[in-house]
N, CA, C and O atoms as a DFTB+ gen file, in Angstrom:
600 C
 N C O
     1  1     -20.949      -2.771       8.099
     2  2     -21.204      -4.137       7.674
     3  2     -21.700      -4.939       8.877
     4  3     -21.196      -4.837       9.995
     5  1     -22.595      -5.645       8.611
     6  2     -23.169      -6.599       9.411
     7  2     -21.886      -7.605      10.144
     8  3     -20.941      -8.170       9.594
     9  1     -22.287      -7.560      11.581
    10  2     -21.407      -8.285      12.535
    11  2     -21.482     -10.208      11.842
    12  3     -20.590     -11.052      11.910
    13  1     -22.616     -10.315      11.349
    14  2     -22.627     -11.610      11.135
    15  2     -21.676     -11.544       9.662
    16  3     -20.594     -12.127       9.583
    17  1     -22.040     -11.049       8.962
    18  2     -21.061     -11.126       7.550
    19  2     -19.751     -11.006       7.653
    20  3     -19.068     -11.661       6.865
    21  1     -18.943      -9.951       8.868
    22  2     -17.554     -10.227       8.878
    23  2     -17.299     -11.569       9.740
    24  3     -16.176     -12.050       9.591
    25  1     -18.236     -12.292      10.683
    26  2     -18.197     -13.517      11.099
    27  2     -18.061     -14.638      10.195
    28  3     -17.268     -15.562      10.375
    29  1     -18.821     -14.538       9.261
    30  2     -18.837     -15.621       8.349
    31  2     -17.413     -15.680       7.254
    32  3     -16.629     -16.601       7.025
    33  1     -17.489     -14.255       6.715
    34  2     -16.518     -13.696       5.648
    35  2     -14.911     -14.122       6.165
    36  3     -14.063     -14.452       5.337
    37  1     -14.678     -14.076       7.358
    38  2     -13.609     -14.115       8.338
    39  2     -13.360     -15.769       9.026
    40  3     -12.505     -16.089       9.851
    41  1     -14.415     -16.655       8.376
    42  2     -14.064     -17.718       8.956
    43  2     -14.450     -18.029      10.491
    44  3     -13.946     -18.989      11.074
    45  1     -15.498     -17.046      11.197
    46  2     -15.810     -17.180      12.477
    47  2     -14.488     -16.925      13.305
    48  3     -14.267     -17.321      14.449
    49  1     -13.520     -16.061      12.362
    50  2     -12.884     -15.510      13.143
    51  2     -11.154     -15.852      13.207
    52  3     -10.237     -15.344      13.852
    53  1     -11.230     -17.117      12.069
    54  2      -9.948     -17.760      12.076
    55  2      -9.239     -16.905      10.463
    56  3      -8.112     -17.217      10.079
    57  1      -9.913     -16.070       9.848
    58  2      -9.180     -14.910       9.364
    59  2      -8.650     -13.893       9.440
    60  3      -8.367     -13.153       8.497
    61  1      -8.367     -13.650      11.009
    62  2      -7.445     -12.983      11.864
    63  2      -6.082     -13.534      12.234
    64  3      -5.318     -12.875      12.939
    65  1      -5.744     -14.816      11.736
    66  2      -4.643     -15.303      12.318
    67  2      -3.944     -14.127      12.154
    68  3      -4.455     -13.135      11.635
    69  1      -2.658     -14.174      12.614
    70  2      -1.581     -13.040      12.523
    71  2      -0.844     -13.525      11.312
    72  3      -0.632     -12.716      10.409
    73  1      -0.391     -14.882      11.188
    74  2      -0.200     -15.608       9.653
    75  2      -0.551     -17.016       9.485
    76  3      -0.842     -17.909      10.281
    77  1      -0.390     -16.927       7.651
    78  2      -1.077     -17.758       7.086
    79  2      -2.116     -17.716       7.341
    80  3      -2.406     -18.656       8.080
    81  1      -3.429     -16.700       6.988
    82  2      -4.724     -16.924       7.611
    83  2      -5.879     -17.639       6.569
    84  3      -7.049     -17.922       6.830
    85  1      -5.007     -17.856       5.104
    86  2      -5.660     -19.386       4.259
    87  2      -5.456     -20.415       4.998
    88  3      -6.276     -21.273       5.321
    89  1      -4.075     -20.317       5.343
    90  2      -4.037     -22.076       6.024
    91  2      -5.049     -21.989       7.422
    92  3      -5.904     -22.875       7.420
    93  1      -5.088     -21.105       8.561
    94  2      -6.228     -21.140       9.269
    95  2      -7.595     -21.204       8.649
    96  3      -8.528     -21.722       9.263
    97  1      -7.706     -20.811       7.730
    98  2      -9.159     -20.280       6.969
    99  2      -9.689     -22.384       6.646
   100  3     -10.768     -22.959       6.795
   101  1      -8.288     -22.907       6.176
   102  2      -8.560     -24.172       5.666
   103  2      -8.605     -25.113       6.865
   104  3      -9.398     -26.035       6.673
   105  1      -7.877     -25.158       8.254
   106  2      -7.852     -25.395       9.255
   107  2      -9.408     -25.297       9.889
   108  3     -10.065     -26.087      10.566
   109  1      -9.643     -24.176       9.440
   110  2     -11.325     -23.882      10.171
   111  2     -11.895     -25.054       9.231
   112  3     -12.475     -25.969       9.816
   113  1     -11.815     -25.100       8.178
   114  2     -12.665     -26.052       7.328
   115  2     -12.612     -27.385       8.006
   116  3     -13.698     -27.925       8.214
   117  1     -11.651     -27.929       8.337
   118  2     -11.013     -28.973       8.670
   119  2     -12.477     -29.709      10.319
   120  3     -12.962     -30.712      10.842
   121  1     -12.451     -28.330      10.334
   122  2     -12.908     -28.507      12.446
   123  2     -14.422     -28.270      11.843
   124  3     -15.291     -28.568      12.662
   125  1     -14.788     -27.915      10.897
   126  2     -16.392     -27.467      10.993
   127  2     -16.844     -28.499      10.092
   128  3     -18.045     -28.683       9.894
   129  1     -15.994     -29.139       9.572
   130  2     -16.026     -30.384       8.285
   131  2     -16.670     -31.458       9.272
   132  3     -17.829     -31.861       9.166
   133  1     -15.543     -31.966      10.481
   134  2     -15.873     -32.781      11.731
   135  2     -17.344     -33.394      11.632
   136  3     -17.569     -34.453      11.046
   137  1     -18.405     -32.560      12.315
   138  2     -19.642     -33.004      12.769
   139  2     -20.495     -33.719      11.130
   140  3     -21.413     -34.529      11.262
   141  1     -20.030     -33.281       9.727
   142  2     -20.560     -33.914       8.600
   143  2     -20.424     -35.417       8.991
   144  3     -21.307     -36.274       9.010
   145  1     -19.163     -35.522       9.283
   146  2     -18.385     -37.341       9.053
   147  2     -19.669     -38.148       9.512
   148  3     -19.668     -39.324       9.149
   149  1     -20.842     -37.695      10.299
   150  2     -21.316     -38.322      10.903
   151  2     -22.692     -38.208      10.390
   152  3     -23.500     -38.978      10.909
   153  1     -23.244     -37.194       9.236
   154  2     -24.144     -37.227       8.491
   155  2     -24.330     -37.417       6.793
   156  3     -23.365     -37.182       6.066
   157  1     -25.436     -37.788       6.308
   158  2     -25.087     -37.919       4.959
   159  2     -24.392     -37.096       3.772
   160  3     -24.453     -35.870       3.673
   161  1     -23.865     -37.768       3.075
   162  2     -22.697     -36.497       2.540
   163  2     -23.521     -35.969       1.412
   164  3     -22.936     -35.084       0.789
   165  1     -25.086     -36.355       0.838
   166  2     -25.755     -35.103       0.230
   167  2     -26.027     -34.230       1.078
   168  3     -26.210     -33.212       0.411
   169  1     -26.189     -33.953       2.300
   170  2     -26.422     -33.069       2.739
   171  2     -25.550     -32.258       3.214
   172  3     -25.965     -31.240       3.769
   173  1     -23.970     -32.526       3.107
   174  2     -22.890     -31.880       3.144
   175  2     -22.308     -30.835       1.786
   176  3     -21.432     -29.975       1.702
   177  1     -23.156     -31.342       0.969
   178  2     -23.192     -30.995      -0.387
   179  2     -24.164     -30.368      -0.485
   180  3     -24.142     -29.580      -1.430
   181  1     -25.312     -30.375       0.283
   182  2     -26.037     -29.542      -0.051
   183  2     -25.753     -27.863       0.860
   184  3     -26.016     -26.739       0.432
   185  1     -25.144     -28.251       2.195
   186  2     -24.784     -27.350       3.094
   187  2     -23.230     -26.321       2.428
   188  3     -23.019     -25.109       2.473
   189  1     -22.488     -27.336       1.920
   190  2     -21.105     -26.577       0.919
   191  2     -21.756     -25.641       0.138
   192  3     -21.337     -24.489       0.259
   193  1     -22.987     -25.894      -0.899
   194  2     -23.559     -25.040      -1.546
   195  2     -24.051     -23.829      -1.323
   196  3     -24.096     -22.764      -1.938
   197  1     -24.478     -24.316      -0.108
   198  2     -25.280     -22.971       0.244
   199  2     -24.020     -22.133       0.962
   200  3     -24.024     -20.903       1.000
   201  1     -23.119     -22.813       1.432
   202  2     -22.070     -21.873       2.147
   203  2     -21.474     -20.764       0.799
   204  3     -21.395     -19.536       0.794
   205  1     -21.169     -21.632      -0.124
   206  2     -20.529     -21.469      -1.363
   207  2     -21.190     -19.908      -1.726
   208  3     -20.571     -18.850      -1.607
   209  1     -22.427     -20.038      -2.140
   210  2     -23.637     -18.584      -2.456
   211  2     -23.258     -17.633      -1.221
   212  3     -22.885     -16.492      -1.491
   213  1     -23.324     -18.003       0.000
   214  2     -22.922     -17.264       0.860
   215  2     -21.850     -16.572       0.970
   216  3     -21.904     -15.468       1.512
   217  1     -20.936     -16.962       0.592
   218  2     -19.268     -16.548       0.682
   219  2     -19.327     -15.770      -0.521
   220  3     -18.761     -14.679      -0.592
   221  1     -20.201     -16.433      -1.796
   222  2     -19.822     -15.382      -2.289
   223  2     -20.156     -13.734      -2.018
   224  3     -19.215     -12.968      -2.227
   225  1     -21.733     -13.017      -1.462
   226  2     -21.998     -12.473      -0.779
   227  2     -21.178     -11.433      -0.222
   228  3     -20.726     -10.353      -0.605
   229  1     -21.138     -12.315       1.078
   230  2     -19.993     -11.824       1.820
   231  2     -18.851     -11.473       1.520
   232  3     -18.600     -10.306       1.821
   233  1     -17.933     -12.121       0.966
   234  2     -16.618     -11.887      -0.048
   235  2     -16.864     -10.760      -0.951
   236  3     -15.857     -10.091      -1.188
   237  1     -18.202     -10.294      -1.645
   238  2     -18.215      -9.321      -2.132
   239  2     -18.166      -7.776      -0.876
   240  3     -17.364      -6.851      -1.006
   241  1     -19.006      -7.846       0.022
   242  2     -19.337      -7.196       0.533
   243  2     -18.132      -6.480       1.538
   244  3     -18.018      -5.370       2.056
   245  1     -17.413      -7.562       1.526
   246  2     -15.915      -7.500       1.986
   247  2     -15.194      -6.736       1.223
   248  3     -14.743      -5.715       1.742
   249  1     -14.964      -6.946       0.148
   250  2     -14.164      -6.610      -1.039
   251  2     -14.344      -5.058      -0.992
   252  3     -13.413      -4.291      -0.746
   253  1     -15.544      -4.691      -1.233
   254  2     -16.124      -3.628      -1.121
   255  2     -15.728      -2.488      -0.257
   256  3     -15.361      -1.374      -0.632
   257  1     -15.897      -3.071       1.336
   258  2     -15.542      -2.219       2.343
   259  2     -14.249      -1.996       2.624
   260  3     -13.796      -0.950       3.088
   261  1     -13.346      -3.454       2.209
   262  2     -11.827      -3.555       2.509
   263  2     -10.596      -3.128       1.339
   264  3      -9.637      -2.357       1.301
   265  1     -11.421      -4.383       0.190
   266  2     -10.099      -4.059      -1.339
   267  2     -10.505      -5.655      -1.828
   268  3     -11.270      -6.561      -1.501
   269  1      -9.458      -5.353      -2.833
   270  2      -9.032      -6.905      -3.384
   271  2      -9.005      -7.631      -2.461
   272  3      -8.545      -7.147      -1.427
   273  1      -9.524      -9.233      -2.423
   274  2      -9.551      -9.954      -1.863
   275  2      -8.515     -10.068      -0.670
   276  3      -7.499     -10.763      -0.662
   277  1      -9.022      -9.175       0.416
   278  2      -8.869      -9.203       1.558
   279  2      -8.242     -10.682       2.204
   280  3      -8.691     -11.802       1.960
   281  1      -6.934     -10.313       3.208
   282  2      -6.460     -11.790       3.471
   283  2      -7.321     -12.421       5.110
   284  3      -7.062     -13.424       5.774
   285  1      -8.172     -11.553       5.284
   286  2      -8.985     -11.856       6.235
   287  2     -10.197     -12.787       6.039
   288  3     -10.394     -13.798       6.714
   289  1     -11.205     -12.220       4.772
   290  2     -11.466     -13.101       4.607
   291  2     -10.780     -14.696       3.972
   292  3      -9.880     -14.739       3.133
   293  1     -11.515     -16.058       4.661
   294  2     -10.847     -17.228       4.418
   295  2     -12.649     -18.148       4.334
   296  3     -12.713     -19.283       4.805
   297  1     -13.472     -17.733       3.936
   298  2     -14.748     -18.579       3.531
   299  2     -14.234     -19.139       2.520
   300  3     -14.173     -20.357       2.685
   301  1     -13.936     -18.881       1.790
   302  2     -13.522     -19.440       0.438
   303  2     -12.639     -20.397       1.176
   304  3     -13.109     -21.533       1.108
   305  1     -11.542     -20.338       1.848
   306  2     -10.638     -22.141       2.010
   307  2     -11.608     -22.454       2.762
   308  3     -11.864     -23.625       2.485
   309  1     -12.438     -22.025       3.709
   310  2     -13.104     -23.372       4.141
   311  2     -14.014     -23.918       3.364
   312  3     -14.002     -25.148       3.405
   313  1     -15.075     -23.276       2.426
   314  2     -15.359     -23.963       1.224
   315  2     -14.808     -24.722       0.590
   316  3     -15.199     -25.889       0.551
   317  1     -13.560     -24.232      -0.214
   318  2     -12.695     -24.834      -1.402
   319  2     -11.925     -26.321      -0.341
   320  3     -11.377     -27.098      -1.122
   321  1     -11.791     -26.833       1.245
   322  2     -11.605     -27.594       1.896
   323  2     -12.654     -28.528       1.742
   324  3     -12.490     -29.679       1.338
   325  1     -14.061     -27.872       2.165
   326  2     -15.057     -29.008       1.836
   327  2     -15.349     -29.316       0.731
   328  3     -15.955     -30.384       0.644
   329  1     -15.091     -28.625      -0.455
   330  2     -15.118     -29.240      -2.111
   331  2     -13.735     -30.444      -1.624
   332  3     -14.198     -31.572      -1.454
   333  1     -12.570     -30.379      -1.449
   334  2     -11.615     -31.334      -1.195
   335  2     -12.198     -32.254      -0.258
   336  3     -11.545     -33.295      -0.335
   337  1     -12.979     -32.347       0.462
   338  2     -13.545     -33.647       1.129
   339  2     -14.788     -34.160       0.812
   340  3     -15.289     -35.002       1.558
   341  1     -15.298     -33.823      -0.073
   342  2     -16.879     -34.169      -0.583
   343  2     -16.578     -35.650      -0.924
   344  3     -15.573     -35.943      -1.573
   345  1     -17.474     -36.603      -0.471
   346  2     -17.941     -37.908      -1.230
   347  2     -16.745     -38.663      -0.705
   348  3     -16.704     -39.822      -1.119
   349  1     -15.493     -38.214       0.320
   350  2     -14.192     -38.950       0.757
   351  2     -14.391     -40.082       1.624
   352  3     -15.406     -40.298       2.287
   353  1     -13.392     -40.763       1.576
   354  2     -13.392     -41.702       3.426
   355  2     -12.959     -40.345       4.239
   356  3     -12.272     -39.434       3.777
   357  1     -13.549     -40.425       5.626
   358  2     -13.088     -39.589       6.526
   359  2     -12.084     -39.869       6.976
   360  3     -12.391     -40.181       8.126
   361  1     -10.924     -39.998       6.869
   362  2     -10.126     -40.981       7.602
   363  2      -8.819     -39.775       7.854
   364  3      -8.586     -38.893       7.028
   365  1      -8.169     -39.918       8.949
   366  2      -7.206     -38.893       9.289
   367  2      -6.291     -38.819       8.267
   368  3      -5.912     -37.670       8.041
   369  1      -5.788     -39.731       7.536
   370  2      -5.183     -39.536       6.578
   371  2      -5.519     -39.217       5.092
   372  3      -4.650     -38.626       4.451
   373  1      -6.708     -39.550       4.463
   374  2      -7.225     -38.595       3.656
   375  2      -7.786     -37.166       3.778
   376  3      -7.892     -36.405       2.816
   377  1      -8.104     -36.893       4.928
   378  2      -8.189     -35.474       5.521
   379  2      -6.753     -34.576       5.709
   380  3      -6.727     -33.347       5.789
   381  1      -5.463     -35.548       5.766
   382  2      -3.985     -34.983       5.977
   383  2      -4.110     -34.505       4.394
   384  3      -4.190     -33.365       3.935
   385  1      -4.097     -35.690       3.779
   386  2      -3.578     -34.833       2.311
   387  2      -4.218     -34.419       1.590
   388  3      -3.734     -34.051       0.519
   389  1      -5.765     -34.272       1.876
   390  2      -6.240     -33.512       1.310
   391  2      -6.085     -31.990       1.609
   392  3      -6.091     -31.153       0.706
   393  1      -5.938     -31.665       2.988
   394  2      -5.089     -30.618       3.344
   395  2      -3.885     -29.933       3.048
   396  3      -3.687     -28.718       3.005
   397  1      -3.170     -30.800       2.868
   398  2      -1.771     -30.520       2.122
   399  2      -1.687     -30.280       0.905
   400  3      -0.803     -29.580       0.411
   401  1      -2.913     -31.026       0.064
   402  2      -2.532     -30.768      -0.996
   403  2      -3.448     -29.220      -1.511
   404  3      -2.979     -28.336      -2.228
   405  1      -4.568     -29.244      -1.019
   406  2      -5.400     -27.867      -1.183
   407  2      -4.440     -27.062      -1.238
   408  3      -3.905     -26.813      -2.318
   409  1      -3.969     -26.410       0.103
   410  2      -3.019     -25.454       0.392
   411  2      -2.096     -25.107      -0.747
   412  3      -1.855     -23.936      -1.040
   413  1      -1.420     -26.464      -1.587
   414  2       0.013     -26.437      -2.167
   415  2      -1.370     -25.993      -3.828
   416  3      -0.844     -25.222      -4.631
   417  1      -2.949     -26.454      -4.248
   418  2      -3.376     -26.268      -5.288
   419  2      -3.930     -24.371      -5.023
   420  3      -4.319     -23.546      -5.850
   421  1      -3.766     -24.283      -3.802
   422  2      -4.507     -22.592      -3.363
   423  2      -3.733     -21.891      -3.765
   424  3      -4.076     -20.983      -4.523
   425  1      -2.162     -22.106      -3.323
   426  2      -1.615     -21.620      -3.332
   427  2      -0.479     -21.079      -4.633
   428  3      -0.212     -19.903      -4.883
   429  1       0.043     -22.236      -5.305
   430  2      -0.216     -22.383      -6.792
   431  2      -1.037     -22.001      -8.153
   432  3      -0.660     -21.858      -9.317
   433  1      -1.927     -21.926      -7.716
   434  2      -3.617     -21.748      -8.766
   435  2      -3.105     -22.454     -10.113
   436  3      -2.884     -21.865     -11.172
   437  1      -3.001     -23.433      -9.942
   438  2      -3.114     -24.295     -11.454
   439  2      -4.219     -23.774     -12.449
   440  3      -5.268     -23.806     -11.807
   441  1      -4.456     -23.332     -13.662
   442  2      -4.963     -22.737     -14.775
   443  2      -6.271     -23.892     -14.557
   444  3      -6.229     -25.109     -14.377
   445  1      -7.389     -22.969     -14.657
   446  2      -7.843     -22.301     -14.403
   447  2      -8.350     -21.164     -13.142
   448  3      -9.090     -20.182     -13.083
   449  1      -7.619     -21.813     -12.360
   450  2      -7.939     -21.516     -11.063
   451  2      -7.343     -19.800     -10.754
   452  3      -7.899     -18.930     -10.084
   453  1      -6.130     -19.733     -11.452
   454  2      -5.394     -18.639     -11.749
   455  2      -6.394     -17.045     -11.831
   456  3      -6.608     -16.055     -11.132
   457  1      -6.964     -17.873     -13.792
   458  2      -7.442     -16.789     -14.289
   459  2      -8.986     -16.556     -13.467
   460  3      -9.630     -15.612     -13.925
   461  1      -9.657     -17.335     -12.278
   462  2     -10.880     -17.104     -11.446
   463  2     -11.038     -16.439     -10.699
   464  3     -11.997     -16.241      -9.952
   465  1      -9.592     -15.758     -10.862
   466  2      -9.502     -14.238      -9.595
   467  2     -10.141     -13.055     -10.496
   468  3     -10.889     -12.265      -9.920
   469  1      -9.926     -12.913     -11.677
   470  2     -10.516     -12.030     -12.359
   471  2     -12.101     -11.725     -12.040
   472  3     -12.631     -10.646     -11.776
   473  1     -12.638     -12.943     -12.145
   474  2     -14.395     -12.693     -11.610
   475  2     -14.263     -11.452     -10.777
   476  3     -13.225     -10.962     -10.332
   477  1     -15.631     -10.987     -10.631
   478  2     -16.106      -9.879     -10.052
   479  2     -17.078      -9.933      -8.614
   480  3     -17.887     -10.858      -8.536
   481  1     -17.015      -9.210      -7.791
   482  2     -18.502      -9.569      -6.649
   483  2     -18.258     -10.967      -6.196
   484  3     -19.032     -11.907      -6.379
   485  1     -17.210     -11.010      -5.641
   486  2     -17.144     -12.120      -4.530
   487  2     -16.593     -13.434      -5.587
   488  3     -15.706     -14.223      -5.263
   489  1     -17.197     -13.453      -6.656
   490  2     -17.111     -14.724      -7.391
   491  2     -15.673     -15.226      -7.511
   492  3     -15.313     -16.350      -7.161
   493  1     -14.685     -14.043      -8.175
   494  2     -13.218     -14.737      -8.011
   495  2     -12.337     -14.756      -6.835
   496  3     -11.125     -14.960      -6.906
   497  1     -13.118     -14.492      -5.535
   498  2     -12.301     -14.831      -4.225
   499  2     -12.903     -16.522      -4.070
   500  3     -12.254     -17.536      -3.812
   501  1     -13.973     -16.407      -4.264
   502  2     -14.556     -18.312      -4.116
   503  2     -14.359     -19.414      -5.359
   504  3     -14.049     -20.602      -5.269
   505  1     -14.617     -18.692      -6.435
   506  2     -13.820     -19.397      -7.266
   507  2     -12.449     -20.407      -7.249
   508  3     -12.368     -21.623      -7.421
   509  1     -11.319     -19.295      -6.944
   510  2     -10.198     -20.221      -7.257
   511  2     -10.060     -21.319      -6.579
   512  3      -9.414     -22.293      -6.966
   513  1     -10.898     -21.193      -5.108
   514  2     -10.707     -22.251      -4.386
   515  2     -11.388     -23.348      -4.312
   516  3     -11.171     -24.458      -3.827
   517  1     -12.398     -22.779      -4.968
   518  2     -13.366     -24.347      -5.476
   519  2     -12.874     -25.108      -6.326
   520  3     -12.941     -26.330      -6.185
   521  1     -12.209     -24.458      -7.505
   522  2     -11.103     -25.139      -8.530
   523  2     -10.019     -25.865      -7.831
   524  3      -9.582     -26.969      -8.155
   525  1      -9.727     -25.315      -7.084
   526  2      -8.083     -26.000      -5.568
   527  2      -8.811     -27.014      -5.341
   528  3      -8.212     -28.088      -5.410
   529  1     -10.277     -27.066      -5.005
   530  2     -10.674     -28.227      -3.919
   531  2     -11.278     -29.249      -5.287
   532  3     -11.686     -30.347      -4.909
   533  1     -11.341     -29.067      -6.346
   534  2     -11.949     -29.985      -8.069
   535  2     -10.690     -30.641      -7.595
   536  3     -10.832     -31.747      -7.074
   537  1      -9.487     -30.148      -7.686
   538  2      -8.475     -30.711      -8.080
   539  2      -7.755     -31.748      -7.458
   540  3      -7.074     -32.668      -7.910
   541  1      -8.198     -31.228      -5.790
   542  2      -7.675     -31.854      -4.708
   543  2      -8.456     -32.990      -4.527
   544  3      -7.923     -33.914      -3.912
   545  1      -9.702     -33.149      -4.955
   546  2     -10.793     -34.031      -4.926
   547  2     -10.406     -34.882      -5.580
   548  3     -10.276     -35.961      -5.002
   549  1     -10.020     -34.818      -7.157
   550  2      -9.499     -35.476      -7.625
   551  2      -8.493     -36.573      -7.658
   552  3      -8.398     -37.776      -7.903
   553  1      -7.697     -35.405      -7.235
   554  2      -5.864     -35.950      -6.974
   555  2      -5.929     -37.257      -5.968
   556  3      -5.510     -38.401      -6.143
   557  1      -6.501     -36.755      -5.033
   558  2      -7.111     -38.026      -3.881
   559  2      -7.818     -39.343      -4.047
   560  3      -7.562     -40.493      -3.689
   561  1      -9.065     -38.619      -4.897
   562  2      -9.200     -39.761      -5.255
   563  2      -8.621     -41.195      -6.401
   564  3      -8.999     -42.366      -6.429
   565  1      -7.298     -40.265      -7.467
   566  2      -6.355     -41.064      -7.739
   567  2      -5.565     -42.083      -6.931
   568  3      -5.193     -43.218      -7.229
   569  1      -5.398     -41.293      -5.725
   570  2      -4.564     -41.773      -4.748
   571  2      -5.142     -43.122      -4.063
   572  3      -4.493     -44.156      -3.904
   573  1      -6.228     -42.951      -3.763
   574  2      -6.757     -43.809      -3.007
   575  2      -7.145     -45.124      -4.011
   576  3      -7.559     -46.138      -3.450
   577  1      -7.039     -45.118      -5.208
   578  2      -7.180     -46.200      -6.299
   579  2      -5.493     -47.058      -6.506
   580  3      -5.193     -48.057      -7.159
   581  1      -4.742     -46.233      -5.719
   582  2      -2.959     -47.188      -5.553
   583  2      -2.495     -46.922      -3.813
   584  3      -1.464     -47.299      -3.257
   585  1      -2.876     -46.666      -3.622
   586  2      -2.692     -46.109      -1.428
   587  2      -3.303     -46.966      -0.951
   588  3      -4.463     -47.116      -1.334
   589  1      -2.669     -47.984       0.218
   590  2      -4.558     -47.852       1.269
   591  2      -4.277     -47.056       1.901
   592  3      -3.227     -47.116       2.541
   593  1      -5.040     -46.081       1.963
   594  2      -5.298     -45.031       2.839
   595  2      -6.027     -43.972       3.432
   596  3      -5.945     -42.937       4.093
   597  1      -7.069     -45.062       2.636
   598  2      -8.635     -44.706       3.087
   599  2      -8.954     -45.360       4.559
   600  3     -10.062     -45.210       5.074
């Protein structure tokens, strides 16, 4: 397998933690999210997308060489992180719980997110977490309509 695909597939490397390597995987999201705050967020949306096609890819190609969704790869939380920050205030504290709460929707898989592991070829390793980050997107932005904490 291509050195760049286990780079990407692996989170550039933060899917090696020794543990929790979702929560690093989402952590990486967190640090590569950074340099957006400072550009337009269609084009963060347009860059999530293309990561999104990518991971899936890779996540297949992974799958393939390794098994079932491998706990190395973590493209998918840093994806399913930037679905949780799309269109947000950047603000350290909507970035806290949107973090917190991903993790607790990743980790959980609230229905549908559950049955998106089933997909095939990469699709249900990126799946569930795009559903984590619908939800987390959401949830937040409830929040921020009774919080200030934007």
């Amino acid at each position: 397998m291509p050195v760049f695909y286990r780079l990407l597939a692996t989170g550039f490397g933060s899917g090696y933690s020794p543990f929790a390597s979702g929560t690093a995987g989402s952590l990486a999201g967190i640090v590569l999210y950074l340099p957006f705050i400072f550009i337009h967020q269609f084009f963060f949306l347009a860059v999530t997308v293309l990561f999104f096609f990518a991971g899936v890819i890779v996540s297949a190609r992974m799958e393939r060489a390794i098994g079932d969704d491998p706990s190395i790869v973590v493209i998918d939380e840093i994806v399913g992180m930037w679905v949780s920050l799309l269109f947000l205030p950047a603000s350290v504290w909507v970035i806290g719980i949107a973090f917190i709460l991903f993790r607790l929707f990743d980790i959980f898989k609230p229905s549908p997110a559950r049955e998106s592991e089933a997909l095939k070829n990469g699709w249900g390793i990126m799946m569930d977490d795009i559903i984590a980050g619908l939800y987390t997107n959401l949830l937040v932005r409830l929040l921020l309509l009774f919080l200030p904490i934007g």
